[in-house]
LOTI-626015 format. One line per field, with one value per residue (C-alpha): residue number from 1; x, y, z. Coordinates in nm, 2 decimals, decimal comma, always signed. Each point is the difference from the previous one (the first is absolute). Layout:
% residues N
num <- NUM; ...
X <- X; ...
Y <- Y; ...
Z <- Z; ...
//
This chain:
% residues 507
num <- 1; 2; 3; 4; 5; 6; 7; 8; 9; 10; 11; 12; 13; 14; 15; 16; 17; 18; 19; 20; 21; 22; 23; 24; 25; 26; 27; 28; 29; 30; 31; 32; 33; 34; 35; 36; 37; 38; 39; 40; 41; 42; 43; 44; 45; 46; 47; 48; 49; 50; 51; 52; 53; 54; 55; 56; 57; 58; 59; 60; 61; 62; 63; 64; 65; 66; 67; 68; 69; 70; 71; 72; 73; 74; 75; 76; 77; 78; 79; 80; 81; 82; 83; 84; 85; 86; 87; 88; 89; 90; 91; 92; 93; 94; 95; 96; 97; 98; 99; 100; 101; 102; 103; 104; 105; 106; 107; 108; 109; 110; 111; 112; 113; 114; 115; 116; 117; 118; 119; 120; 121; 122; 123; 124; 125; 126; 127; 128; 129; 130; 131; 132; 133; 134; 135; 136; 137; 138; 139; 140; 141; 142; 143; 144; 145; 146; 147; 148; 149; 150; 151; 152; 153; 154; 155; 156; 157; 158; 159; 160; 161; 162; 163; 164; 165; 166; 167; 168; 169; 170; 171; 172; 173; 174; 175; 176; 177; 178; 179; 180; 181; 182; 183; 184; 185; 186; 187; 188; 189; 190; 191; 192; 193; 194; 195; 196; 197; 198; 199; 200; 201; 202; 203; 204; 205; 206; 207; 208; 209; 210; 211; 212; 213; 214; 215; 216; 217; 218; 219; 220; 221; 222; 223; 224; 225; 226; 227; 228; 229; 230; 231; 232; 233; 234; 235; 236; 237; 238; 239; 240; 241; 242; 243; 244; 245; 246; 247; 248; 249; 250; 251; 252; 253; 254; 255; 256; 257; 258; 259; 260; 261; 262; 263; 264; 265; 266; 267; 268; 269; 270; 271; 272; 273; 274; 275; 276; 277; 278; 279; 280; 281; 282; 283; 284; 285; 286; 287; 288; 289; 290; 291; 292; 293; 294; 295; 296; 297; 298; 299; 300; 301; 302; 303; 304; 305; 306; 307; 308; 309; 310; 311; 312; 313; 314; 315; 316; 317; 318; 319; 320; 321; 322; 323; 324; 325; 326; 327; 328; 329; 330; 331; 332; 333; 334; 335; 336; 337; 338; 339; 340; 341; 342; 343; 344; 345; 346; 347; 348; 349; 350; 351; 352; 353; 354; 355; 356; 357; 358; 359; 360; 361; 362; 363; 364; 365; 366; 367; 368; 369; 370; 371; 372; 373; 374; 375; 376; 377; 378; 379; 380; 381; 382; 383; 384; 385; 386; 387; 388; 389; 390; 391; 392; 393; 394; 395; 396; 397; 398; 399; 400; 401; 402; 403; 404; 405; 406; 407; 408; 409; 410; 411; 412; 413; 414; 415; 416; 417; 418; 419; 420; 421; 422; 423; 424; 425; 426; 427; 428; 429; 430; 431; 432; 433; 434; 435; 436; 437; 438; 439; 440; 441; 442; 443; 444; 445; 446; 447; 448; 449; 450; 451; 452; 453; 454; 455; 456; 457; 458; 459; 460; 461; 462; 463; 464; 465; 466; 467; 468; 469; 470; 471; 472; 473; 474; 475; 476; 477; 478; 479; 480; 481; 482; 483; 484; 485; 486; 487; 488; 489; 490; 491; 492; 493; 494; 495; 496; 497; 498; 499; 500; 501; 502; 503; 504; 505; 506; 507
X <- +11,65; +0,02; +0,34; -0,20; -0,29; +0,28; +0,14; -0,35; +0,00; +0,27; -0,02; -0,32; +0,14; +0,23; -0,15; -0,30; +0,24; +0,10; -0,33; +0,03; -0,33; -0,12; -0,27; -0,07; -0,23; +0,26; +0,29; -0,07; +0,04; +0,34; +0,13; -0,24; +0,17; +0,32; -0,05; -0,10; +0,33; +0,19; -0,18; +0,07; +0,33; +0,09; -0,18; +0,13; +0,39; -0,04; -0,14; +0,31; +0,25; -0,10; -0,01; +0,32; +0,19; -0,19; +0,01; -0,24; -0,34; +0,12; +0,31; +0,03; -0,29; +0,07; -0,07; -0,08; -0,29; -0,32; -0,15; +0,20; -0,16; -0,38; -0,01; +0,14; -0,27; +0,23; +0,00; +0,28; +0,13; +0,19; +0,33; -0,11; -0,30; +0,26; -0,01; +0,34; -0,01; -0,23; +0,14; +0,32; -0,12; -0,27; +0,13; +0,03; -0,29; -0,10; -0,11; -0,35; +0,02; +0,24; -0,31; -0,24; +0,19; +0,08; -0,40; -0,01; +0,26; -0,12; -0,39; +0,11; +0,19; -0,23; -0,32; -0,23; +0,11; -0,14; -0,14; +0,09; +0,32; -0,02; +0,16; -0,02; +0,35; +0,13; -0,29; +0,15; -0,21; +0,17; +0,36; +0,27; +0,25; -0,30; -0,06; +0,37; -0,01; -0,30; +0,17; +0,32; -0,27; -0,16; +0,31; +0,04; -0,22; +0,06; +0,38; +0,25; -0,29; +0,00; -0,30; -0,32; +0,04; +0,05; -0,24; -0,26; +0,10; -0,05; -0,35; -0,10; +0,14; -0,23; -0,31; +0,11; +0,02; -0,33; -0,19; +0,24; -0,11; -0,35; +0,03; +0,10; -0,24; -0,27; -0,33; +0,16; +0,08; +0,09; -0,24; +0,27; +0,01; -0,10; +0,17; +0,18; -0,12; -0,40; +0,20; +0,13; -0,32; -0,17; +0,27; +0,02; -0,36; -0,07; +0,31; +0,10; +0,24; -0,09; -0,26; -0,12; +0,05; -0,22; +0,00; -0,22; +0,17; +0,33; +0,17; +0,37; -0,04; +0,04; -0,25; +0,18; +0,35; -0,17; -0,13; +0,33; +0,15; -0,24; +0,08; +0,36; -0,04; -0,20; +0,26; -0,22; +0,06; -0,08; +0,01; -0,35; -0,13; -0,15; -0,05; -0,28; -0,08; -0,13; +0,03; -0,12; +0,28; +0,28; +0,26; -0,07; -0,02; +0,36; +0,09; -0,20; +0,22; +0,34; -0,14; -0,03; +0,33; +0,18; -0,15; -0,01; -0,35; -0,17; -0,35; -0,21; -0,09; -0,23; -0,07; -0,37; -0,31; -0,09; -0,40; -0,02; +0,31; +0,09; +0,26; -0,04; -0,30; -0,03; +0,23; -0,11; +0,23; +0,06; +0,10; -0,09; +0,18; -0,10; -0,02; -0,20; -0,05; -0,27; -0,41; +0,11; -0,23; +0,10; +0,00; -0,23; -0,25; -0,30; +0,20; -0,02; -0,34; -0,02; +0,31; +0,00; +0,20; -0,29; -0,11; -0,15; -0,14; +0,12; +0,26; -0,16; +0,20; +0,09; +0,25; +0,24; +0,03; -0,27; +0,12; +0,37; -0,15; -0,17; +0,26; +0,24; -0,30; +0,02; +0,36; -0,02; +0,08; -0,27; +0,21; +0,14; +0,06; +0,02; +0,16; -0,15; +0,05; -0,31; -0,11; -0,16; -0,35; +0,00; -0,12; -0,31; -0,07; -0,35; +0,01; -0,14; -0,01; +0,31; -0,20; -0,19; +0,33; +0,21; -0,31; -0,02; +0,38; -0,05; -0,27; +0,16; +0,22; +0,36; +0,10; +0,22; +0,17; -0,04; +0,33; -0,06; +0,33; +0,14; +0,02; +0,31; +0,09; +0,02; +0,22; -0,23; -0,30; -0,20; -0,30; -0,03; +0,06; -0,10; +0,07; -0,21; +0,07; -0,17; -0,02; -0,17; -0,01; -0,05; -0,11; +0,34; +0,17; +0,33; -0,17; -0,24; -0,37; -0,09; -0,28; -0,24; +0,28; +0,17; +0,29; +0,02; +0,32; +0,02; +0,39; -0,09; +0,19; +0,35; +0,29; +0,25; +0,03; +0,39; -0,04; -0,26; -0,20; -0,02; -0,04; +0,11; -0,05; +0,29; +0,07; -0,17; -0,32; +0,03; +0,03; -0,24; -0,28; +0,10; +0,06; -0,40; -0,09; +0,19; -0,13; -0,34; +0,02; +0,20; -0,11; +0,23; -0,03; -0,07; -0,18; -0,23; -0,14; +0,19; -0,22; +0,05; +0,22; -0,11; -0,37; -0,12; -0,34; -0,28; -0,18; -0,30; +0,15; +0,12; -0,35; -0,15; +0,27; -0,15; +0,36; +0,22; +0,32; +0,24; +0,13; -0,06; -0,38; +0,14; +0,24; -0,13; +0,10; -0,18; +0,09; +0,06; -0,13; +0,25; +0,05; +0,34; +0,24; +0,32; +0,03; +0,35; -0,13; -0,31; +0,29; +0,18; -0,29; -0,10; +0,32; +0,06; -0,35; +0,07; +0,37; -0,16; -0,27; +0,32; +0,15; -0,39; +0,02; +0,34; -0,10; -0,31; +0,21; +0,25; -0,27; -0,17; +0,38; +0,01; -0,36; +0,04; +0,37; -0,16; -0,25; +0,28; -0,09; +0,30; +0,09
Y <- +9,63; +0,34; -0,11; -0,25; +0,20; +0,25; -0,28; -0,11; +0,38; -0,03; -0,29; +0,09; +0,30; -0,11; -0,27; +0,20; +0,24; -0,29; -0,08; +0,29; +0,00; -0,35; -0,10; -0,06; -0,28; -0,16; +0,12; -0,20; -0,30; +0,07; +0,19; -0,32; -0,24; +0,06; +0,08; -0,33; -0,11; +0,15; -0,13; -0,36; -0,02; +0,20; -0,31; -0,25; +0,19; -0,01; -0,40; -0,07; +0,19; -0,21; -0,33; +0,06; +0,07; -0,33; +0,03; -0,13; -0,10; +0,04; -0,19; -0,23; +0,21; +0,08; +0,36; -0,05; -0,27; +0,17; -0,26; +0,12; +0,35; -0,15; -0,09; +0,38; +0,16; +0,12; +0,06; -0,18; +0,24; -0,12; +0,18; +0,15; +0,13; +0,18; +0,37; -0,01; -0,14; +0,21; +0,32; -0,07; +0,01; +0,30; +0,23; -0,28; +0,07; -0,39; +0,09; -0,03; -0,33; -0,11; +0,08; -0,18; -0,32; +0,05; +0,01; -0,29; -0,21; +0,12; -0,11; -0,34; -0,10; +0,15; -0,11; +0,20; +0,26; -0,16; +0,34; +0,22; +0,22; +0,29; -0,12; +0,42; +0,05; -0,06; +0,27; +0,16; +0,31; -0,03; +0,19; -0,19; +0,28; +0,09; -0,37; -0,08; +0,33; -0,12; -0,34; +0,21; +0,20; -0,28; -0,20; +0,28; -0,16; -0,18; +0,07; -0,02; -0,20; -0,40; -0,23; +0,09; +0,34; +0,06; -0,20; +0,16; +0,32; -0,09; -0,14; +0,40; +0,08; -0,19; +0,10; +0,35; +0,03; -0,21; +0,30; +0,21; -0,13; +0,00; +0,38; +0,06; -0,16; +0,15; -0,10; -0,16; -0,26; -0,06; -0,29; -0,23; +0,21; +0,14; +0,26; -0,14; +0,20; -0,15; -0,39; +0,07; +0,13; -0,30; -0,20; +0,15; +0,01; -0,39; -0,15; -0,28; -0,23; -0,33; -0,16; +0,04; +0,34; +0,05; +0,30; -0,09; +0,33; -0,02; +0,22; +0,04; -0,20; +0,27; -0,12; -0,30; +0,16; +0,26; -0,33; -0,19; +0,36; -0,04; -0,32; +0,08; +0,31; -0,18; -0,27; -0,26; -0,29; +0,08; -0,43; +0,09; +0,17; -0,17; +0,27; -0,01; +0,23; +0,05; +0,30; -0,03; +0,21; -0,21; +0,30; +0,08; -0,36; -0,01; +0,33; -0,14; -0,36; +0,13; +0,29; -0,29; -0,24; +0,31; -0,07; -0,30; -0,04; -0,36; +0,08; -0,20; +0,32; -0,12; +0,16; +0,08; +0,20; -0,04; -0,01; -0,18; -0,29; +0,00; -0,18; -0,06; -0,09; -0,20; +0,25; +0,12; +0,26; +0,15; +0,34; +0,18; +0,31; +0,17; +0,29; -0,09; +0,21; +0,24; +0,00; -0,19; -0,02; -0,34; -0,22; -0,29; +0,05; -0,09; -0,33; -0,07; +0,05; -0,28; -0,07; -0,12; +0,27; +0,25; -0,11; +0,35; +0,07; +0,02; +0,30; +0,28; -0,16; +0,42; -0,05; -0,25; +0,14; -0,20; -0,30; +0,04; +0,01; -0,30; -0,14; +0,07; -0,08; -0,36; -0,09; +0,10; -0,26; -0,01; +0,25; +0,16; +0,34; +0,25; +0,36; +0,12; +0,32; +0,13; +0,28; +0,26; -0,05; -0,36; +0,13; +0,15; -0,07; -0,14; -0,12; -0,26; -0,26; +0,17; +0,14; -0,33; -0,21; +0,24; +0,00; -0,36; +0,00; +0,17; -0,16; -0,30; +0,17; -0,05; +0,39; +0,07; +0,33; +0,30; +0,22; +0,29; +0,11; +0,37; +0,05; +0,00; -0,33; -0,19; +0,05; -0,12; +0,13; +0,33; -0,18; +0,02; -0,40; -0,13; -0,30; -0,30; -0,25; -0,30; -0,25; -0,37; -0,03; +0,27; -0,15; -0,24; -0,04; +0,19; +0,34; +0,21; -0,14; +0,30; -0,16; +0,28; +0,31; +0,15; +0,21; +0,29; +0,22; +0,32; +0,01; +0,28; +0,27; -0,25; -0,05; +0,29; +0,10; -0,14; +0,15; +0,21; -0,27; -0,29; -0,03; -0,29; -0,10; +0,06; -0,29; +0,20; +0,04; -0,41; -0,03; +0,21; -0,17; -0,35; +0,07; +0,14; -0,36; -0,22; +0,19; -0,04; -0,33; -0,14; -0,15; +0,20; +0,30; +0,38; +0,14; +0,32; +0,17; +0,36; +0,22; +0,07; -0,33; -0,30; -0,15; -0,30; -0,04; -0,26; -0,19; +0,18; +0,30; -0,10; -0,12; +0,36; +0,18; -0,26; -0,22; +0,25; -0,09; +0,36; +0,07; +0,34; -0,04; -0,16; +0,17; +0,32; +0,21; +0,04; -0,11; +0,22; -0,06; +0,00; -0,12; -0,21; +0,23; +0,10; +0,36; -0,02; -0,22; +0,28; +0,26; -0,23; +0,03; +0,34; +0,13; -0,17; +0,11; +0,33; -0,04; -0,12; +0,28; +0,24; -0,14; +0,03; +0,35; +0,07; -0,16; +0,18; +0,33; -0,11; -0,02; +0,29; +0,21; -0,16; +0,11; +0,32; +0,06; -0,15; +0,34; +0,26; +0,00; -0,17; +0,08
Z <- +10,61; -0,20; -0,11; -0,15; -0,10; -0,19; -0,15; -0,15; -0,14; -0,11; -0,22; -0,17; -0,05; -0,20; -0,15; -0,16; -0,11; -0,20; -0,13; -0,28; -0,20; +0,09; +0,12; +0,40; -0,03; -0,22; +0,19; +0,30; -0,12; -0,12; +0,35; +0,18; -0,16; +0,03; +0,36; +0,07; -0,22; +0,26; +0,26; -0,08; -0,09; +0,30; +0,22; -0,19; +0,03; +0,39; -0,01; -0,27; +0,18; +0,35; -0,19; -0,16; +0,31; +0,11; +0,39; +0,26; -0,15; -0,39; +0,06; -0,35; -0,17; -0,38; -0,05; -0,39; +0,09; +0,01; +0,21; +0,31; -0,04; +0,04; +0,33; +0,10; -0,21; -0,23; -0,38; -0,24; -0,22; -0,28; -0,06; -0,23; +0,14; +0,25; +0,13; -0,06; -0,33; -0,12; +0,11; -0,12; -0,35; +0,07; -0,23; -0,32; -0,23; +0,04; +0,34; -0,06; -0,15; +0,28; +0,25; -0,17; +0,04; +0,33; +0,08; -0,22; +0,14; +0,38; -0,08; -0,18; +0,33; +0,25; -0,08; +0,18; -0,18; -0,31; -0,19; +0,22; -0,09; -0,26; -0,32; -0,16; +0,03; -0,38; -0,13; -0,25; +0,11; +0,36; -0,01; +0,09; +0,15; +0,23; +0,07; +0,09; +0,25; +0,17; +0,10; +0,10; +0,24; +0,12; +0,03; +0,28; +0,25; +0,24; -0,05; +0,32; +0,14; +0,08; +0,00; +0,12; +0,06; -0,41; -0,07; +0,22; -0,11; -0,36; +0,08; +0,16; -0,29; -0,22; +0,16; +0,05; -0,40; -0,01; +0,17; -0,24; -0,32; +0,12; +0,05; -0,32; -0,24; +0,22; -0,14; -0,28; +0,22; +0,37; +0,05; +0,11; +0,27; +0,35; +0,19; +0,29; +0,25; -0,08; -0,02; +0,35; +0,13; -0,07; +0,09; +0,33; +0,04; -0,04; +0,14; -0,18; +0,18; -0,10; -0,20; -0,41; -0,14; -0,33; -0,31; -0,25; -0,18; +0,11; -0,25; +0,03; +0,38; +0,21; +0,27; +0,04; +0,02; +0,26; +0,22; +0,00; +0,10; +0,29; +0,12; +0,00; +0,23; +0,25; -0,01; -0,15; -0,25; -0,36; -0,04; +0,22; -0,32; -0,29; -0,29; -0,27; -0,31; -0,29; -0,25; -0,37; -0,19; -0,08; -0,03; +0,35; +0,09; -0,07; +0,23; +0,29; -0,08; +0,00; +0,28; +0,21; -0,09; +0,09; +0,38; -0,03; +0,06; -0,14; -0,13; -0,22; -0,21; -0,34; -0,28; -0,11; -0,02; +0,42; -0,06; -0,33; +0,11; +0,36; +0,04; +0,40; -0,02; +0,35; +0,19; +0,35; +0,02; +0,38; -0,13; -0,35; -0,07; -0,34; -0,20; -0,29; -0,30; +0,10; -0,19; -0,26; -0,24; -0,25; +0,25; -0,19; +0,24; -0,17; -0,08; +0,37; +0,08; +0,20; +0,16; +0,33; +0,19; -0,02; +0,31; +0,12; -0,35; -0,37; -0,04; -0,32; -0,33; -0,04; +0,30; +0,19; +0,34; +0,16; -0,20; +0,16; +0,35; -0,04; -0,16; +0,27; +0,24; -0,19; +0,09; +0,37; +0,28; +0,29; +0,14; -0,24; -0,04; -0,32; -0,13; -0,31; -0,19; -0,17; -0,16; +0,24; -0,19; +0,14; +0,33; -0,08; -0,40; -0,02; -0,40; -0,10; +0,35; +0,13; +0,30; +0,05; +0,01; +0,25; +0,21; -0,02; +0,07; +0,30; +0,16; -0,03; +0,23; -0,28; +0,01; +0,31; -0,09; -0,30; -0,07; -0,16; -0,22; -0,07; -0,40; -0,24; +0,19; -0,32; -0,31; -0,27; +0,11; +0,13; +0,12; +0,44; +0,14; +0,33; +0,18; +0,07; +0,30; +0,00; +0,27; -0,01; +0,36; +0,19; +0,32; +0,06; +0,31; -0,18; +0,02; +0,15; -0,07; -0,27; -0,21; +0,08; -0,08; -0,28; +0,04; -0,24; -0,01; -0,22; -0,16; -0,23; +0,19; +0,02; -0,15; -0,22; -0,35; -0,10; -0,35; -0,14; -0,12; +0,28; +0,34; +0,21; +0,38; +0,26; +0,21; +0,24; -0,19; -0,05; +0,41; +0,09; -0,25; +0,10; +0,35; +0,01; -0,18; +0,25; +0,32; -0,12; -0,16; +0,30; +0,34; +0,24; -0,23; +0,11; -0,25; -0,01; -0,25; -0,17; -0,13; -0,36; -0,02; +0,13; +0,13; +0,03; -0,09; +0,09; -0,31; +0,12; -0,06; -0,37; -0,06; +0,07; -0,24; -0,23; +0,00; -0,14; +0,11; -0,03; +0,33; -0,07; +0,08; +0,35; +0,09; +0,08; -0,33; -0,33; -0,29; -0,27; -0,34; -0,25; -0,34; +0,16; -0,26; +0,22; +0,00; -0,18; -0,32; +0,02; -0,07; -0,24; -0,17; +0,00; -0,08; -0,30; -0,11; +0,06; -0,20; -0,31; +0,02; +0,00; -0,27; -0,19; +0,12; -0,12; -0,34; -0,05; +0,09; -0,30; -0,23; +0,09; -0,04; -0,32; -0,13; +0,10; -0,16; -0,31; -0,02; +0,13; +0,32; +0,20; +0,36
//
């Protein structure tokens, strides 16, 4: 595994290095792209290489018909769409050309793939000599490896540089993305083995990718999953497609704006995993005054957190369960009918557990999140009868800075949390309450703290006001304040030298 891990380093490493003066948010698509390149044609080379040699089951298959690659789940790649083809001629100032077609000639013979390949490659503002080395390093992995193995490797490898990229354009960007330790949380938290997963903001699909994970470690069926999203940026659409033919994950995944168009609009979904974008304000709310998913009151038009829990509230089976990621201010914000819908919410007995999260989590924003499970049901025979409980835990002391801006979870953080949730949740469970971690709390006892919902208030520890800035951003920000007052300083000084040598007086 750290070979692995090294390997990823290693990579992106080298690859940024590559990147010279261009932009991340641009750069991804290129490294993305060809990523997936590699991923296909190494696929299809192991299916071709089987159905040439023509033994056993592919005895009198023809490797160059793409029909014999459908029923394996397998891309056709045209010759000339080739890894080989194309690296072969990496270092010919056609390359870029050379890659477009090869997405071209890919999408025309794989149609669900329609629209979905980067055509960027014949940019005149993209160097060539940098291009052709970047297929050369990518051509790398995977190498002295056969079949699956490659091909999972390159898929780590995708998502690793997902997180990557992420990191780098910061709060320029980074929506497509959650950090993988808060997608396995969640993951490991709700337990999705079989049934309808649902992400009305998918992004770039990593809650998907984190559930079939899940499924395959418990030595389930991934067939047993059926996979729905939405997300309404059609750049990031395309990541979270080709994110997902790299595992070869079938989702229906739609494009469009999830309040204004849904496009599952009679999905019951038995598991919603989501990290939507956090108090956004634009959300055509006054547009929706009257939509029927307010069913515990009309969300303020200022904000969208209320109207993605009732959204997500909307698409849950009768025993569905959710994971949502919300902004910290979600749990006790009393704007507008905020307060009046989560106490509605509650009463109606859909909140089942509140995580508090440690800041610096998240790579495009500052702002403290919590977690929000939801449950439908909470009085089926699967688990413990909890209608009348809410568990809070208090996260905010887990998990370890791994550079100086971002924290992330340790898989023993991610235990720990979801090992609290199951104990409680389940029927045989042995679950007591840690001071200063975990507590579960009667509805009686939400009532009197007026139905706030931080687990700070439960738990036995204060919360802290802050203003939610990390302390390192804080510094960031000082120091460079105090650097341009120095140079302001050191200006003035120049001036003053100057004035003074101007009367005799210089020193």
């Amino acid at each position: 595994m750290n070979d692995i891990k090294d390997l990823e380093k290693t990579l992106w490493a080298a690859a940024d290095k590559l990147r010279s003066n261009m932009d991340a948010a641009e750069y991804k698509h290129v490294v993305l792209g060809l990523i997936f390149l590699k991923y296909i044609s190494d696929a299809f080379n192991d299916l071709h290489s089987k159905l040439t040699k023509g033994e056993g089951e592919f005895e009198g298959a023809d490797p160059e018909d793409a029909d014999e690659y459908v029923a394996y789940n397998v891309f056709f790649v045209p010759e000339t769409a080739r890894w080989k083809y194309l690296q072969d001629r990496a270092k010919q100032p056609e390359i870029g050309k050379l890659i477009d077609n090869a997405m071209d000639e890919i999408e025309k013979i794989n149609s669900n793939l329609k629209g979905v390949l980067p055509k960027i490659y014949a940019d005149p503002e993209l160097n060539k000599t940098r291009l052709g080395e970047l297929i050369d390093l990518i051509g790398t992995i995977g190498f002295n490896q056969e079949g699956h193995e490659a091909k999972d490797l390159l898929g780590r490898v995708y998502e690793y540089f997902l997180g990557q990229f992420a990191d780098a354009e910061g709060k320029k960007g980074g929506q497509f993305y959650t950090p993988a330790s808060i997608v396995k949380l969640l993951v490991e938290m709700l337990e999705p083995y079989e049934g309808r997963v649902y992400d009305g903001a998918c992004g770039s699909g990593g809650m998907f990718v984190q559930s079939e994970k899940f499924v395959k470690e418990h030595q389930g069926n991934i067939k047993n999953l059926s996979i729905y999203g939405q997300e309404s940026n059609p750049t990031t659409l395309r990541l979270a497609k080709m994110n997902l033919a790299i595992r070869g994950i079938d989702a229906k995944i739609e494009l469009g704006d999830t309040f204004l168009n849904d496009k599952h609009k009679d999905l019951k979904a038995d598991f919603i995993i989501a990290n939507p974008p956090f108090n956004i304000s634009d959300w055509s709310g006054e547009q929706l005054r009257d939509d029927h998913r307010w069913k515990y009151g009309v969300p303020p038009a200022g904000n969208a957190n209320y109207a993605w829990l009732q959204h997500f509230i909307s698409k849950l089976s009768n025993s569905g369960t959710a994971g949502i990621v919300l902004a910290n201010g979600s749990m006790n914000s009393n704007t507008g009918t905020e307060g009046e819908i989560r106490k509605n919410m509650i009463e109606a007995g859909l909140v089942d557990c509140m995580v508090s999260l440690p800041a610096q989590l998240f790579y495009n924003t500052a702002i403290p999140a919590c977690l929000w499970f939801l449950a439908k049901n909470r009085t089926n025979g699967k688990f413990r009868k909890r209608s009348n409980e809410i568990l809070f835990i208090d996260a905010r002391n887990l998990g370890v800075m791994v550079n100086r801006r971002n924290r992330e979870f340790t898989d023993e953080d991610v235990k720990q949390i979801a090992d609290t949730y199951h104990s409680w949740r389940n029927i045989n469970g042995n679950y007591s309450d840690i001071a200063g971690f975990c507590k579960s709390a009667t509805i009686e006892e939400v009532k009197k703290n007026s139905y706030v919902l931080m687990p700070g208030r439960y738990v036995g520890t204060e919360d802290t006001e802050t203003d939610g800035t990390p302390f390192d951003e804080k510094m960031q920000t000082l120091t460079t304040k105090l650097a341009e007052q120095f140079a302001q300083n050191s200006e003035l000084e120049k001036i003053i030298r100057e004035n003074l040598k101007g009367i005799g007086y210089e020193f």
